[in-house]
N, C-alpha and C positions, 0 to 999 in steps of 0.2 A: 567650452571655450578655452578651460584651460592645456585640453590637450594640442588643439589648433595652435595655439600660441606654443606648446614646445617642440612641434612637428616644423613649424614656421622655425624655429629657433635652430633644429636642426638642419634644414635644409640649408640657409644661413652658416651654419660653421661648415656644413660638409663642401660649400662650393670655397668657403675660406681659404679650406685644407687642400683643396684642388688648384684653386690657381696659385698657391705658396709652393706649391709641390709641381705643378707645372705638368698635372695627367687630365683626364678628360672624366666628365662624370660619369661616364659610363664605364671607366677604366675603376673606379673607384666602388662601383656597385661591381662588378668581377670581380675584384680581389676583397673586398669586404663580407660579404652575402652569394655569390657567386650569383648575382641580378646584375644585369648590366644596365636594366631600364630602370633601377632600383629609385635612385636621386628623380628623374624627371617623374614618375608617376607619385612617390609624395609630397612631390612639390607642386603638383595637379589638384591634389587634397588627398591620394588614397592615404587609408588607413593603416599603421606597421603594430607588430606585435613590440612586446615589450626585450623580447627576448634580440629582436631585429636591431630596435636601435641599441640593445647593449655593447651586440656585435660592431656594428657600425663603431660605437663608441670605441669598443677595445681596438679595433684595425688604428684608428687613428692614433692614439696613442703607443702602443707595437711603434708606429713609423715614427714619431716623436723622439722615441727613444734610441729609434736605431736598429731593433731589432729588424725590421721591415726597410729593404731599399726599396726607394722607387725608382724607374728611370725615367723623368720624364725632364721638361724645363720651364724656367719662371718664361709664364703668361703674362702677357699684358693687359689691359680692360681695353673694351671694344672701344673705347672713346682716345684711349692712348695711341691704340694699335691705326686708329685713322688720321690722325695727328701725326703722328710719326708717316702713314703711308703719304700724307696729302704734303707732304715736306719734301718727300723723297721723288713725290710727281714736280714740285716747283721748281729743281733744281735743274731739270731738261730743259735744253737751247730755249725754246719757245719761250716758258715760262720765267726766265731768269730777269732780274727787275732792278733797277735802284730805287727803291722804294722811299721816298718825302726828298723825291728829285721835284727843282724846281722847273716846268716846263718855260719854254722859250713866250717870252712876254706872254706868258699866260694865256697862250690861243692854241698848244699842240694837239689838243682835240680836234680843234676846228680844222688843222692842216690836215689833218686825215681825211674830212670830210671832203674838204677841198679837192686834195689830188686826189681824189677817187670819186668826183662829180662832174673836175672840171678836163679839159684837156691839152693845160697848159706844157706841163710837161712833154707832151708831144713835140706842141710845136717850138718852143724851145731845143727840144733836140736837134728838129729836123732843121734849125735855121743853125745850127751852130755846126752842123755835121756840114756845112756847103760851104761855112766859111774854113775849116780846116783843110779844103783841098788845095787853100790858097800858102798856106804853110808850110814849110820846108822843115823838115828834123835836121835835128844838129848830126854834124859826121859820127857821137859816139849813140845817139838816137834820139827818140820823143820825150818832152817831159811836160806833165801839162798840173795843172795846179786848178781846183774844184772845189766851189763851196757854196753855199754849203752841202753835204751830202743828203739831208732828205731823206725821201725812203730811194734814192738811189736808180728811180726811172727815167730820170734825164741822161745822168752819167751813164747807163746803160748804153743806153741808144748813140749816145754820142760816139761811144768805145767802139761798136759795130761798126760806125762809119768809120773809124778812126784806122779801125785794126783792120777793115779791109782795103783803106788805101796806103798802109803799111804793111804788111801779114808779116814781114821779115826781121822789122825794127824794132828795136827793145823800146819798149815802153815802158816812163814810168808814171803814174798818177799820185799824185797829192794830193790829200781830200781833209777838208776841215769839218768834224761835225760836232753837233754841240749836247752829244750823252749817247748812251747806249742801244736806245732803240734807232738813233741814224746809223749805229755801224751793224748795227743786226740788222736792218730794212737794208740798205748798202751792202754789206759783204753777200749778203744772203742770193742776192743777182749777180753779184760780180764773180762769182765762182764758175760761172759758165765762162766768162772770156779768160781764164787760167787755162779751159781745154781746147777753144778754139786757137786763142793768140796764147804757145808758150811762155813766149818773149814778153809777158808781162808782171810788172811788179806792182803794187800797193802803198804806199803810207797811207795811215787814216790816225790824225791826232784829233783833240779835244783841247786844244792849246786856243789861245786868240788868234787871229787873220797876221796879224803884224808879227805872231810867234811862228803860226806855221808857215810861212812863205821859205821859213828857212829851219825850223823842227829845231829852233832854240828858246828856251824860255827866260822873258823879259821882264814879266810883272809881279809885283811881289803879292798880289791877291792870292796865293796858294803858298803856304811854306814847303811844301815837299819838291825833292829834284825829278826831273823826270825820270819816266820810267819808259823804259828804251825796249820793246819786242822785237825780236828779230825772226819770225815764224817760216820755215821751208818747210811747202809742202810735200806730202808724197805721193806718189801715183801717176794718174795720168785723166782719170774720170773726176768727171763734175764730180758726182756722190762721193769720192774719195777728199776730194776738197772740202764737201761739204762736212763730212764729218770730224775733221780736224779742227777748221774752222769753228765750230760748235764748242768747241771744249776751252775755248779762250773766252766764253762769255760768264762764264761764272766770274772768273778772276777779273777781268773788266770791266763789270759791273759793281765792283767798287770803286775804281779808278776813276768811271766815265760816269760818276754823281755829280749831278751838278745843285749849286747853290742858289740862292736871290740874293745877291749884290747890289749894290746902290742904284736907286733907280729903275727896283724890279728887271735889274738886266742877269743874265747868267754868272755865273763865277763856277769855274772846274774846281771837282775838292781835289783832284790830282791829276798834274799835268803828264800826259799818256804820247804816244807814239808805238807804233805797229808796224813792221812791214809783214808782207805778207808776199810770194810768191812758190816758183816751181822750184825744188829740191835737185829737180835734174837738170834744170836751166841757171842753177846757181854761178857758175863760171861765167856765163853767157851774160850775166847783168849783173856783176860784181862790182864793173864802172859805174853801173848808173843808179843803182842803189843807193838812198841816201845814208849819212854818218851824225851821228852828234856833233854839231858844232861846223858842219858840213858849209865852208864859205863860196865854195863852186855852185854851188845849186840853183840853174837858172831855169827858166822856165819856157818853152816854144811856145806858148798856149795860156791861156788865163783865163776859166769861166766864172764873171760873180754874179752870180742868180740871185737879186734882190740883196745884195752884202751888208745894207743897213737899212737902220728904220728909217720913216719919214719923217722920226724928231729927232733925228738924230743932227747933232749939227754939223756945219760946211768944216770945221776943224776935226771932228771928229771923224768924217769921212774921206777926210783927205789924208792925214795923219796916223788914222789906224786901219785906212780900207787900203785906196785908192795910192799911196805913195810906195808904202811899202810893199806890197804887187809890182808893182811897174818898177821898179830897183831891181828886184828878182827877174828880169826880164832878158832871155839871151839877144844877142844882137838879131832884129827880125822877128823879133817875138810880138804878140798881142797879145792885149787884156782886152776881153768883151767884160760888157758892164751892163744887166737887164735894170729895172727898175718900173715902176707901176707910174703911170701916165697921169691918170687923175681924169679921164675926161670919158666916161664908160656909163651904163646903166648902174655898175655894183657901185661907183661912189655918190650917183644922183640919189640910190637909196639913202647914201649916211648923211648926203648931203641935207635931205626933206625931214631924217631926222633929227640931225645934230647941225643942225644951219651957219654955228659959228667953228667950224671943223675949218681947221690951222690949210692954208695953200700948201701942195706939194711942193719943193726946190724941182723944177723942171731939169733936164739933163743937158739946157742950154747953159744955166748957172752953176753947174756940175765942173761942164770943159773948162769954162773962161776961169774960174778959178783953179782949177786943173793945170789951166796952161800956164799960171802965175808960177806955183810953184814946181813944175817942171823947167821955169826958166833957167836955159845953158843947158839943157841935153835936147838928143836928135829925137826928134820923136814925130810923127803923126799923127791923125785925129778924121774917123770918119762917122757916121750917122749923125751930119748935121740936118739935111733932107729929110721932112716926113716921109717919103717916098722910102726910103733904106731905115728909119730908124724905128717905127712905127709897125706893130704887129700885134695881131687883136687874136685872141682866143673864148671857147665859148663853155657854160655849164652845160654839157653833152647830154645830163641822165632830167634834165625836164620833159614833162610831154609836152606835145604840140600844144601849143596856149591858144589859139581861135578855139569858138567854142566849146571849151569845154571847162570846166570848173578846176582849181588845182586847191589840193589837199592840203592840207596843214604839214605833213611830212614837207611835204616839194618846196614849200615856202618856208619853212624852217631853214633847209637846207639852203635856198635861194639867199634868205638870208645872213645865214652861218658864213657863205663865202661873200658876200658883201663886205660884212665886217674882216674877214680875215684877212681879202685882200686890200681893202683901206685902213689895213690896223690900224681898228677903233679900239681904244683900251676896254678890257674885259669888265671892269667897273661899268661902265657907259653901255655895255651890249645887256649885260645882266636886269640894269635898272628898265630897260626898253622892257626887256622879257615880261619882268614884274609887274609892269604898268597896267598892261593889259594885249590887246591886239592892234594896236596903232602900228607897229612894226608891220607886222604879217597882211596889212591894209597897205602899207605903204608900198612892202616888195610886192604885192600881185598885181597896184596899179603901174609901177616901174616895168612889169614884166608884160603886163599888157602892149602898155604901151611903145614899147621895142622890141614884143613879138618873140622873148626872151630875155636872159641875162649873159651878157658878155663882157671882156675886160680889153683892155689894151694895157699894152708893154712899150716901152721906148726902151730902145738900147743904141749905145756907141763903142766904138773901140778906139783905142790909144795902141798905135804900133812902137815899138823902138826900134828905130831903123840902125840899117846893118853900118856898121864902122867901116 
């Protein structure tokens, strides 16, 4: 026993000597013993003479002292060496994070599920892409102002129609989004219109609606000044875009951390701004480039895809949505305004749950306050009409609901986008979860009973007419 234990004790210093020394064991049974297998077979259990480990002993000490180099380098333990690798994997585009970011009223999970269930996005493009043909770019080009960014599949689609009924006009886009996975989901698509439409430029801030209209900051929620990008790319290919683009997300993803602020609402820990365009088209949109402090910056175009909550109040949506948009507005210019209806399968579910759930402000109480404080400017006002203002989209990834049973996944999800698009607060959906299956009884008999689950949208727009 006792030799076991000074064979074991050996083994033990000689791997010591090895990783201090930074050579391999089997480098050390070579120049030791002239055994290269020397270390792993007594560390097996075989058995060494005494004359073996004196040797062994004396190499070690020879190198102690000096008389003996080795050349080799400090090792690291296996458990460092993946630590260190799995660091150096997080730091690629993909992986890059703001880590104890507060997500947006606490439902960004659920928005993933959503626009990847539902196919509202679609049609939201395709209605917005028909109203731009009715739009005129200003003589120095297009400038259109978007928000929020999302993962960036509306504003795609929109761009395509935009930049084919433009191909020649400089365009710029302004895009509000609210942390880092909207400008990574967003840029990550928009690098393709960098190589079809040269003529196009970028902002993407993390500023409030009321700051980015015009990429100055207002609020004192953030003590830091902004931080101003001004990125030209190089080349000519999507993949060339792409990869430059990549290398601003490290650095950004400190900037585009976001907080919980009063109210579980968002707060930026640092007010950010980006442009982003072509390095060889830099002359060609020099004009329409925005600047700090930039008081010209009007806008053709306005999209606000759902711009606030539904508790949000008629002061707050006019005052930090809806006024400061429409100020921003060149002579002839629109702001489209979406917002969720209230009268669909997904809110008869929150409805049969949460029975005393607050009325939506419909977008007729929207205008008419609207039009108050708009009083004394030229403006117009169209989706009064259900017929123009009303547009219904559906969850696309259910199966056919006659006969056939639907799974707990399906109905998870049926009801994931229930609640998302009636933001129900996340307290209120979790307690459902808990309770038991009243929920998942409630969404199959809503889902039965309308043959699926669908939403409706109302939207309006506000023009300011041309001087």
């Amino acid at each position: 026993m006792a030799i076991e234990k000074d064979i074991a004790a050996l083994v033990e210093e000689v791997r010591e000597f090895c990783d201090r020394h930074g050579i391999a064991e089997s480098t050390f049974g070579r120049h030791a013993v002239n055994d290269g297998k020397l270390v792993s077979r007594i560390a097996s259990g075989s058995w060494i003479e005494e004359e073996t480990s004196r040797r062994m002993h004396d190499f070690m000490a020879r190198v102690e002292r000096g008389e003996i180099v080795l050349r080799g380098r400090p090792r690291r333990k296996k458990s460092d060496s993946n630590a260190e690798k799995m660091a150096e994997l997080i730091s690629r585009e993909s992986s890059v994070r703001t880590p104890g970011s507060f997500a947006f009223h606490e439902q960004r999970q659920r928005f993933h599920i959503f626009a990847n269930t539902t196919n509202e996005s679609w049609v939201v493009a395709d209605r917005v892409s028909s109203e731009l043909a009715d739009i005129s770019p200003g003589r120095d080009g297009f400038r259109l102002l978007y928000t929020p960014m999302d993962n960036g599949i509306i504003l795609t689609r929109t761009l395509r129609a935009l930049h084919a009924l433009h191909p020649e006009v400089p365009v710029l886009v302004a895009m509000k989004g609210r942390g880092l996975e909207d400008l990574r989901n967003t840029m990550g698509r928009l690098v393709d219109r960098l190589a079809e439409h040269p003529l196009s430029a970028f902002a993407m801030t993390n500023m409030y609606l009321r700051e980015a209209v015009d990429l100055t900051k207002r609020s004192d929620d953030s003590p830091e000044d902004v931080v101003w990008r001004d990125v030209a790319l190089s080349g000519i290919r999507t993949y060339d875009f792409q990869r430059q683009v990549a290398d601003l997300y490290g650095e950004l993803g400190r900037e585009w951390l976001i907080h919980q602020g009063a109210n579980s609402q968002p707060v930026y820990a640092v007010p950010s701004v980006v442009t982003v365009y072509r390095a060889d088209r830099a002359n060609a949109l020099k004009h329409i480039l925005p600047k700090p402090g930039d008081e010209n910056l009007r806008y053709n175009y306005a999209l606000l895809n759902h711009p606030y909550l539904h508790s949000h109040t008629m002061t707050f949506r006019l005052d930090h949505v809806l006024r400061p948009v429409f100020d921003r507005l060149a002579n002839g210019g629109r702001m489209t305004v979406i917002q969720g209806l209230g009268q669909d399968p997904a809110h008869e579910i929150i409805s049969r749950l949460w029975p005393d759930q607050a009325p939506m402000i419909s977008r007729y109480d929207v205008i008419r306050e609207l039009r108050k404080a708009l009083a004394g400017e030229e403006f117009s006002v169209s989706g009064l009409t259900d017929t123009h203002a009303l547009f219904r989209f559906d969850m696309h990834t259910l199966p056919v609901i006659e006969g056939q049973n639907l799974g707990t996944q399906s109905l998870s999800a049926a009801f994931n986008n229930a609640v998302y698009f009636a933001q129900v607060r996340e307290e209120l959906a979790q307690e459902a979860i808990h309770e038991g299956q009243k929920y998942l009884e409630v969404t199959e008999n809503v889902l039965r009973e309308h043959g699926g689950l669908w939403f409706v949208n109302e939207a309006f727009s506000v023009t300011r007419k041309a001087a």
